[in-house]
C-alpha atoms as a printed R data frame, in Angstrom:
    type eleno elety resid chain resno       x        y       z
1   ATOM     1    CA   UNK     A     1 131.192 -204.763   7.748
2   ATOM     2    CA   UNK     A     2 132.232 -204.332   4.844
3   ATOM     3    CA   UNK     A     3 132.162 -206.322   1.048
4   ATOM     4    CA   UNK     A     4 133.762 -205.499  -2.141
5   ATOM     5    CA   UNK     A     5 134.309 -207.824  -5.216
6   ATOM     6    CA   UNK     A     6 136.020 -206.297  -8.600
7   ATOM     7    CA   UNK     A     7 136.405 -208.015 -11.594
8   ATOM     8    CA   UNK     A     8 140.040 -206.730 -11.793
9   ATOM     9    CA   UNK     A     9 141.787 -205.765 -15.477
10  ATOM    10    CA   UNK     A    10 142.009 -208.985 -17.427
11  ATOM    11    CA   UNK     A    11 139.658 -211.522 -16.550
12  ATOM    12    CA   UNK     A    12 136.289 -211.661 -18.417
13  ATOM    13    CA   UNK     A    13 134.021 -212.892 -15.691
14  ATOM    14    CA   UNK     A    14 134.099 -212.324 -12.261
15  ATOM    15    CA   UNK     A    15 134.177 -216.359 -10.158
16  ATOM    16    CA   UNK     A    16 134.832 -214.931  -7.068
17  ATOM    17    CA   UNK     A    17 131.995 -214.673  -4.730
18  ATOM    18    CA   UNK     A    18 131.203 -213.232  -0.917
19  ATOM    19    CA   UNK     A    19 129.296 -212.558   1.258
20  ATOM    20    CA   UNK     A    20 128.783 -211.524   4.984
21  ATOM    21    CA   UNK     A    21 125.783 -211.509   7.691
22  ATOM    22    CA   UNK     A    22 124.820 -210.621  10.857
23  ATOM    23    CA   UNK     A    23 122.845 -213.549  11.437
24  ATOM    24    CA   UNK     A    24 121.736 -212.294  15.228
25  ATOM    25    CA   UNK     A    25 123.154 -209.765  17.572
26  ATOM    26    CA   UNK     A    26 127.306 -210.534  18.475
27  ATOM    27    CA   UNK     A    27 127.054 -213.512  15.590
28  ATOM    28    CA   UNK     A    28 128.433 -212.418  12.022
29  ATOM    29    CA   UNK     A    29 129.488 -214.801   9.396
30  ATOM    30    CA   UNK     A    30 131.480 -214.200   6.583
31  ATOM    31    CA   UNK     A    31 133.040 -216.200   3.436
32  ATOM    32    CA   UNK     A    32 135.266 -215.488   0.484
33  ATOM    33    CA   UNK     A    33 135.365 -218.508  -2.362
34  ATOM    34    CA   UNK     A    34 137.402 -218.063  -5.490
35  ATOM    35    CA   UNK     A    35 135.952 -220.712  -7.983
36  ATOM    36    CA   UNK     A    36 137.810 -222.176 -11.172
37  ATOM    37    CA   UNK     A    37 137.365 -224.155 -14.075
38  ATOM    38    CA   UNK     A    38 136.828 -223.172 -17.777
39  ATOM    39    CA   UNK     A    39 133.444 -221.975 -19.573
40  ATOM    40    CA   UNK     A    40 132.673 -220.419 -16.592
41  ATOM    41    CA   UNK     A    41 132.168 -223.215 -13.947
42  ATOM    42    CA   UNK     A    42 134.622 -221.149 -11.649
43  ATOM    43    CA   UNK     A    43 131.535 -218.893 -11.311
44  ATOM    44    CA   UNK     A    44 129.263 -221.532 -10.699
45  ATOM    45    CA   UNK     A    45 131.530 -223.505  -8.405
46  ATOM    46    CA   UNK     A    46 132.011 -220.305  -6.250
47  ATOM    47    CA   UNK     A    47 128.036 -220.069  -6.114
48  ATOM    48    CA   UNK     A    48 127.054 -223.251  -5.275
49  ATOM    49    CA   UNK     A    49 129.881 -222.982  -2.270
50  ATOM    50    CA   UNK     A    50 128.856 -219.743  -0.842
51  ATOM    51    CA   UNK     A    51 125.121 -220.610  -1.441
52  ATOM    52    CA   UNK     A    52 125.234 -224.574   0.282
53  ATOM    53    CA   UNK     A    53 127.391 -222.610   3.385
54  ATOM    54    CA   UNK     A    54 124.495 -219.867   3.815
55  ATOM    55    CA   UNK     A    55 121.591 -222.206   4.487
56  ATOM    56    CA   UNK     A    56 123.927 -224.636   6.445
57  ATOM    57    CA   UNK     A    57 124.728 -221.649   8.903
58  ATOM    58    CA   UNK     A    58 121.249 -219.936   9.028
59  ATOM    59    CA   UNK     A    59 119.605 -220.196  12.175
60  ATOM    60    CA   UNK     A    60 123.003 -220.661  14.040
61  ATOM    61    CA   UNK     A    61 123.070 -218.477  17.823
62  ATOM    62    CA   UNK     A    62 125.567 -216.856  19.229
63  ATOM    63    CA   UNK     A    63 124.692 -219.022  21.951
64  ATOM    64    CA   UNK     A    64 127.101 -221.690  20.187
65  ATOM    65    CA   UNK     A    65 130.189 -222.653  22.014
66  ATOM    66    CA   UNK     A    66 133.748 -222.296  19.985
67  ATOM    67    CA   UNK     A    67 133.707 -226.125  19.425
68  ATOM    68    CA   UNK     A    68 130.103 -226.134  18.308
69  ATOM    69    CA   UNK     A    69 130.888 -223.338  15.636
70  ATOM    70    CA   UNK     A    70 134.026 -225.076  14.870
71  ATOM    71    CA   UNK     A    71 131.979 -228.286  14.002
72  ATOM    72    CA   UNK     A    72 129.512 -225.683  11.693
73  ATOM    73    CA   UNK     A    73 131.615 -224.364   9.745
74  ATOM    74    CA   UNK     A    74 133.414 -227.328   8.461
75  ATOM    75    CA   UNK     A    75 130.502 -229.332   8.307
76  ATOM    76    CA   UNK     A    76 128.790 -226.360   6.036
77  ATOM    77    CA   UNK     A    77 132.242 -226.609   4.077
78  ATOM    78    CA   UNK     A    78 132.127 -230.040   3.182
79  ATOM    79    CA   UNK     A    79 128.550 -229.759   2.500
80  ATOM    80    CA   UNK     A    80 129.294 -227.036  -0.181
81  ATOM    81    CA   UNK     A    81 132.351 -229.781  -1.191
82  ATOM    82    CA   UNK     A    82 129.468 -232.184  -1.536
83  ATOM    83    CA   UNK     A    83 127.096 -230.157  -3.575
84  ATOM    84    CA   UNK     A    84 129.955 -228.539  -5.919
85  ATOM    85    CA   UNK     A    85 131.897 -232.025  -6.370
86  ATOM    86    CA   UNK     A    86 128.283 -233.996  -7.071
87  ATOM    87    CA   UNK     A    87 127.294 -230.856  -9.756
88  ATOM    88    CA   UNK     A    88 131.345 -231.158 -11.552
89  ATOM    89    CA   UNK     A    89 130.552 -235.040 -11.335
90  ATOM    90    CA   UNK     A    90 127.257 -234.920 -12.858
91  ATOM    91    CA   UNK     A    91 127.593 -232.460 -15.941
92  ATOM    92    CA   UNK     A    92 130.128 -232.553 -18.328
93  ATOM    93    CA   UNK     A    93 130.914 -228.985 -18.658
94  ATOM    94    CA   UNK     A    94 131.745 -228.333 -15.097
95  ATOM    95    CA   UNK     A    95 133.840 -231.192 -14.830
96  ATOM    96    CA   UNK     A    96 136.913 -230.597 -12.737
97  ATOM    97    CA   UNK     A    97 135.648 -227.299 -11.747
98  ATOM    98    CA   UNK     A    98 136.344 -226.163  -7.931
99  ATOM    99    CA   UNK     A    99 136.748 -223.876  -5.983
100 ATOM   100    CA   UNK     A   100 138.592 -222.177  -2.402
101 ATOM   101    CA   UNK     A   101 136.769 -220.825   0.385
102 ATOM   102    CA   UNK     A   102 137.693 -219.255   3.322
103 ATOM   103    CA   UNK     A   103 134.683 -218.218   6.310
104 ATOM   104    CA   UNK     A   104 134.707 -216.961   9.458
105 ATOM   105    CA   UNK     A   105 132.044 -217.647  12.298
106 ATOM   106    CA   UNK     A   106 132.215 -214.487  15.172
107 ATOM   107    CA   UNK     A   107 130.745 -213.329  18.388
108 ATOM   108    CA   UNK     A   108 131.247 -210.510  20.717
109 ATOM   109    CA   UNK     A   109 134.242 -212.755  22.430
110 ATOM   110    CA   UNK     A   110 135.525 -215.245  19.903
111 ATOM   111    CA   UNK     A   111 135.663 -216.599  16.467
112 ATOM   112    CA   UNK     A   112 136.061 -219.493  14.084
113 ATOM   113    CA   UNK     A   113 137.955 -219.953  10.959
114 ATOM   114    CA   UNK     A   114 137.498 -222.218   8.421
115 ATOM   115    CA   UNK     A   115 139.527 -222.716   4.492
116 ATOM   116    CA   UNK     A   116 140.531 -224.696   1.912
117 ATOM   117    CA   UNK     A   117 142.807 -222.929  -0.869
118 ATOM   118    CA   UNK     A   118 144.259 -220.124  -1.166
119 ATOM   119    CA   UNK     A   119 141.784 -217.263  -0.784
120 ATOM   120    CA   UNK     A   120 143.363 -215.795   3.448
121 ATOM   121    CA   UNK     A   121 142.231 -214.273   6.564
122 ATOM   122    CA   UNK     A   122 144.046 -211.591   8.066
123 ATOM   123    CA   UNK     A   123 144.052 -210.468  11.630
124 ATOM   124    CA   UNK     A   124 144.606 -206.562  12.464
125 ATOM   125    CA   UNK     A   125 144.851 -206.085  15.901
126 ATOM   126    CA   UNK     A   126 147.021 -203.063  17.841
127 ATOM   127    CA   UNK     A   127 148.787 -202.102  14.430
128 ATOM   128    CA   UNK     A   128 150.054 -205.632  13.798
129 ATOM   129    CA   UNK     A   129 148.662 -207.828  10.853
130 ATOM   130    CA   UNK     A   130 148.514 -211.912  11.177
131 ATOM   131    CA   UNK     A   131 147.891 -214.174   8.379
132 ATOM   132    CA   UNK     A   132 145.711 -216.567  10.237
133 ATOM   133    CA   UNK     A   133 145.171 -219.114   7.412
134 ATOM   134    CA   UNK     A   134 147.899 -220.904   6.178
135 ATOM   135    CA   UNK     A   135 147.701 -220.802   1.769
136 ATOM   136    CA   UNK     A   136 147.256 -224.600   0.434
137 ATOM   137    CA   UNK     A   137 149.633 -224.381  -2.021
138 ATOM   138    CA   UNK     A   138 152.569 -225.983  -3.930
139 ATOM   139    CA   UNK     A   139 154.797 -222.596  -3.351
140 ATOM   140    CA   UNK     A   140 153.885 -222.960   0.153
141 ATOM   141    CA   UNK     A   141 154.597 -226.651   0.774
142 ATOM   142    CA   UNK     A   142 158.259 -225.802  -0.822
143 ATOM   143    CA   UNK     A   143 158.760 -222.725   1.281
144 ATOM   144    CA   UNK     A   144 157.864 -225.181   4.626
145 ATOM   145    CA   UNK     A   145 160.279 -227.572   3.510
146 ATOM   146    CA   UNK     A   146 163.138 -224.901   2.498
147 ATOM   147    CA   UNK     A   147 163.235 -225.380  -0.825
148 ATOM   148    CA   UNK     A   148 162.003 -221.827  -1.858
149 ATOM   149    CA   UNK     A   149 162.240 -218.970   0.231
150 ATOM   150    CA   UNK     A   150 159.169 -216.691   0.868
151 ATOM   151    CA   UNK     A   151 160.216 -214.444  -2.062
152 ATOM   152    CA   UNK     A   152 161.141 -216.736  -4.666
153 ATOM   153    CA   UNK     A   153 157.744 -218.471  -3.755
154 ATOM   154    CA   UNK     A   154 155.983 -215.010  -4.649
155 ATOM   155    CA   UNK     A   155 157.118 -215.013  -7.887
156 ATOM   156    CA   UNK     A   156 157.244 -218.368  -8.879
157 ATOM   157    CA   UNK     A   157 155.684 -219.584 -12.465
158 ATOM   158    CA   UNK     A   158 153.297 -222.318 -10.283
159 ATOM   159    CA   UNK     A   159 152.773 -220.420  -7.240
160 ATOM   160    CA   UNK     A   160 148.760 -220.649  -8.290
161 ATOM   161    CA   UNK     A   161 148.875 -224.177  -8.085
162 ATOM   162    CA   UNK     A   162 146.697 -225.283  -4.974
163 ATOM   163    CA   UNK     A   163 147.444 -228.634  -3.380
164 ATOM   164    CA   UNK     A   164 144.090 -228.342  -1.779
165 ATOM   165    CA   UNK     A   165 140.588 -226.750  -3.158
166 ATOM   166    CA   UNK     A   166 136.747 -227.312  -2.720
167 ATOM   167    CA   UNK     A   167 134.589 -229.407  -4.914
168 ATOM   168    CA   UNK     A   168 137.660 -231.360  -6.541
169 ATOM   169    CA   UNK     A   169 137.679 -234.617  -4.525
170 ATOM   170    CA   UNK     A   170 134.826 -236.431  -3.187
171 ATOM   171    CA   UNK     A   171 136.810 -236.031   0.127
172 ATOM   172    CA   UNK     A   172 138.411 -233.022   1.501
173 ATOM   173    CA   UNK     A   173 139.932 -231.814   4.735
174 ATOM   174    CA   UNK     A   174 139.037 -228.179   6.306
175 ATOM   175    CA   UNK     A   175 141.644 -226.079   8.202
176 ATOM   176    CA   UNK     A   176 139.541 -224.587  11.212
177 ATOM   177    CA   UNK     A   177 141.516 -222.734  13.978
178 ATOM   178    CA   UNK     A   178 139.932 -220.386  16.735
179 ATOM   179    CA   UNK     A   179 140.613 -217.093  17.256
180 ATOM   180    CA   UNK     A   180 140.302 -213.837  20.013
181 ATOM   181    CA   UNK     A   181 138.055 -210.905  19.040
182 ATOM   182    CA   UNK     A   182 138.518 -208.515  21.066
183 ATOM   183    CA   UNK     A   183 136.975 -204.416  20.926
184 ATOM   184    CA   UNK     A   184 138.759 -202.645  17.708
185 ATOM   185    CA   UNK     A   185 140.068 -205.665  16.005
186 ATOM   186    CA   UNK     A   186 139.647 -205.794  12.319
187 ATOM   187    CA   UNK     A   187 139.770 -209.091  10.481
188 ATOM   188    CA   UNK     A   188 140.088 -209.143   6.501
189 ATOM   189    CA   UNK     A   189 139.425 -212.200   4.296
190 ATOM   190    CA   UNK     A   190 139.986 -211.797   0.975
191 ATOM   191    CA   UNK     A   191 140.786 -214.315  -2.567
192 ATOM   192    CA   UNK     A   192 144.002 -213.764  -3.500
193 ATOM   193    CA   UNK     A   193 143.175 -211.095  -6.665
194 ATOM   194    CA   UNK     A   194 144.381 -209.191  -3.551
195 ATOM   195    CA   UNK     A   195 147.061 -211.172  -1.244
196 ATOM   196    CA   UNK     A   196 148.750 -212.318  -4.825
197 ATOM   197    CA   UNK     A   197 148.566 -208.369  -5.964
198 ATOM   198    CA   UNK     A   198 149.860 -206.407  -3.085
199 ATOM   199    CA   UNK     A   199 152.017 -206.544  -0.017
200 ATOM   200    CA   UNK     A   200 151.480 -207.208   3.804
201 ATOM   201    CA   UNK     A   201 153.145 -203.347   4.271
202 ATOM   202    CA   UNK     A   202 150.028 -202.244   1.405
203 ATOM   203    CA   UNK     A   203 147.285 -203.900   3.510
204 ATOM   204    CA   UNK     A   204 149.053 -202.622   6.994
205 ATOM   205    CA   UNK     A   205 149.303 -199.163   5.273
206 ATOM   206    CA   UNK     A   206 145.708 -198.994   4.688
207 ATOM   207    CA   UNK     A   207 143.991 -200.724   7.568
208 ATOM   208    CA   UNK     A   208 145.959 -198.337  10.042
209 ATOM   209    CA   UNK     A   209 144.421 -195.184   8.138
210 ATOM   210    CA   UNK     A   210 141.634 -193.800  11.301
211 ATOM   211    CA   UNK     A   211 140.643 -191.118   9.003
212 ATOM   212    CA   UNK     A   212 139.205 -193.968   6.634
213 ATOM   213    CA   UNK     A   213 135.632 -195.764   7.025
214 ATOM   214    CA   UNK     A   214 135.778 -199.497   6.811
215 ATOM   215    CA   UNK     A   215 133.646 -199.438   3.128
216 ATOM   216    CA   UNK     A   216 137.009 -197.186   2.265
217 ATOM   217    CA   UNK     A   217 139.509 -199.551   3.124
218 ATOM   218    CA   UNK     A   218 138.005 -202.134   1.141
219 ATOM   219    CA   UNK     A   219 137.549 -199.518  -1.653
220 ATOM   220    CA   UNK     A   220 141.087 -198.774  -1.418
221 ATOM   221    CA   UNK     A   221 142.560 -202.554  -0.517
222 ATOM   222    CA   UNK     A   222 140.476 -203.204  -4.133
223 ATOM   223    CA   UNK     A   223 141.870 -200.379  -5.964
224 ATOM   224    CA   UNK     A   224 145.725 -200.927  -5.171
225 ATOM   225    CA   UNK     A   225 145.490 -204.364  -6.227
226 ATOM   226    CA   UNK     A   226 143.869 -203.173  -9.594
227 ATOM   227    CA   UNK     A   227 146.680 -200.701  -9.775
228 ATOM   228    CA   UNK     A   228 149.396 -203.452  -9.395
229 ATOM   229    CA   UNK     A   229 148.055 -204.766 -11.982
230 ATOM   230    CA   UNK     A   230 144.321 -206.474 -11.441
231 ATOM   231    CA   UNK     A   231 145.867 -209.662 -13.149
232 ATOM   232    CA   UNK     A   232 142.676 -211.534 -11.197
233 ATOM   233    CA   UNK     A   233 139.200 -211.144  -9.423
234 ATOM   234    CA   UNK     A   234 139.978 -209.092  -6.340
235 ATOM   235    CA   UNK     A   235 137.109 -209.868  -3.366
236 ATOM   236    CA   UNK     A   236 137.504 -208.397   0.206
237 ATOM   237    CA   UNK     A   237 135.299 -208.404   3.009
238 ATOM   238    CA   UNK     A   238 136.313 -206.271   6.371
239 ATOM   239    CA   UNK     A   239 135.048 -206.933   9.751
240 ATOM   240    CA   UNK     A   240 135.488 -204.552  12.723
241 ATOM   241    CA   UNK     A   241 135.004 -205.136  16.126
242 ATOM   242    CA   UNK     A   242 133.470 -202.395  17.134
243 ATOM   243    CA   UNK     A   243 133.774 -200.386  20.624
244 ATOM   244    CA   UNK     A   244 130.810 -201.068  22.019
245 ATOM   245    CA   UNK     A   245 131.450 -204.601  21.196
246 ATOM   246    CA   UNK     A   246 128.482 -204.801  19.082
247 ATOM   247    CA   UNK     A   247 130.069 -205.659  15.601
248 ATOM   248    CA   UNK     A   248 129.477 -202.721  13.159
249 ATOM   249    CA   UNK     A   249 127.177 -203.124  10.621
């Protein structure tokens, strides 16, 4: 596996956080959040997330069924929506602060996604590349509806806008959807100082590059979004199922 977070080119503190586990043989976890909110509370909104999901998912098996894992991980989301909404309530300069998250629950056979937000998951899997989460956003509601199309929605002035995030309302829904894992597949989850920076045909240029080590495709994922510009915190984290069906560590 595989973790890289950049501060990218223009922003003066780094709120995304990540991080990624093999919490027992054939059962690796993984999450992205990218937290906002003036004076810094993005930072501490992205924290308290990624912190309140680690100890809800320690001690988890791989033993777990897909349902049982599907039930973790949004139950350790809203309990990071919890403790992030309760902090923003509770102090006055993290008011309103937030944050998106996006995790993934695996073993040898199967895995588990589970967002709010933007930040994605990508599936790379016999040279094809899937977005498996679908982006909670304004741009994205008017693309469904066919009032954008997919490029206008790329370059539109509110395509930040989120119409979903973590730690804004006392109440929040998570998106959780199953996935195969099979031997060789790669899955990337990322904030979207990447998927907002570069290209599907970037990310499928790199990931099908043998010659590179999975700690260089995140190195490289990282630096062409810092070449397009860097306009935001870039975080990536690469999985790879490896051929002995052991995930590589």
């Amino acid at each position: 596996m595989a973790l890289r977070s950049d501060i990218g080119r223009i922003r003066l503190v780094n709120e995304d956080r990540g991080w990624c586990e093999e919490l027992e043989p054939g059962l690796v976890v993984a999450i992205v959040a990218d937290g906002m909110g003036g004076h810094q509370a993005g930072d501490v909104a992205s924290r308290l997330a990624v912190d309140t999901f680690r100890e809800a998912v320690q001690g988890s098996t791989a033993a777990l069924t897909v349902d049982e894992r599907k039930t973790l991980i949004s139950q350790a989301i809203l309990q990071a929506n919890e403790v992030v909404y309760d902090t923003a309530s509770n102090n006055e300069q993290y008011h309103n602060m937030g944050t998106t998250v996006v995790a993934a629950l695996l073993t040898d056979a199967n895995g588990v996604i589970g967002h709010i937000g933007d930040s994605r998951a990508y599936q790379w899997r016999d040279g094809v590349l899937t977005q498996v989460t679908e982006d909670h956003t304004l741009v994205n509601e008017l693309v469904k509806s066919g009032q954008i199309t997919p490029e206008e929605a790329a370059k539109h002035p509110r395509r930040n806008v989120l119409t979903r995030a973590l730690g804004t309302d006392e109440q929040v829904e998570v998106d959780v959807k199953g996935i195969s894992w099979q031997k060789d597949d790669l899955l990337l989850i990322c904030s979207d100082g990447l998927s907002s920076m570069i290209d599907a045909a970037a990310i499928i240029e790199t990931l099908q590059q043998d010659e590179l080590d999975l700690d260089q495709k995140a190195d490289r994922l990282v630096q062409l979004a810092l070449q397009a510009g860097g306009d935001d915190n870039i975080t990536v984290i690469l999985l790879h199922h490896a051929e002995d069906t052991e995930l590589e560590g």
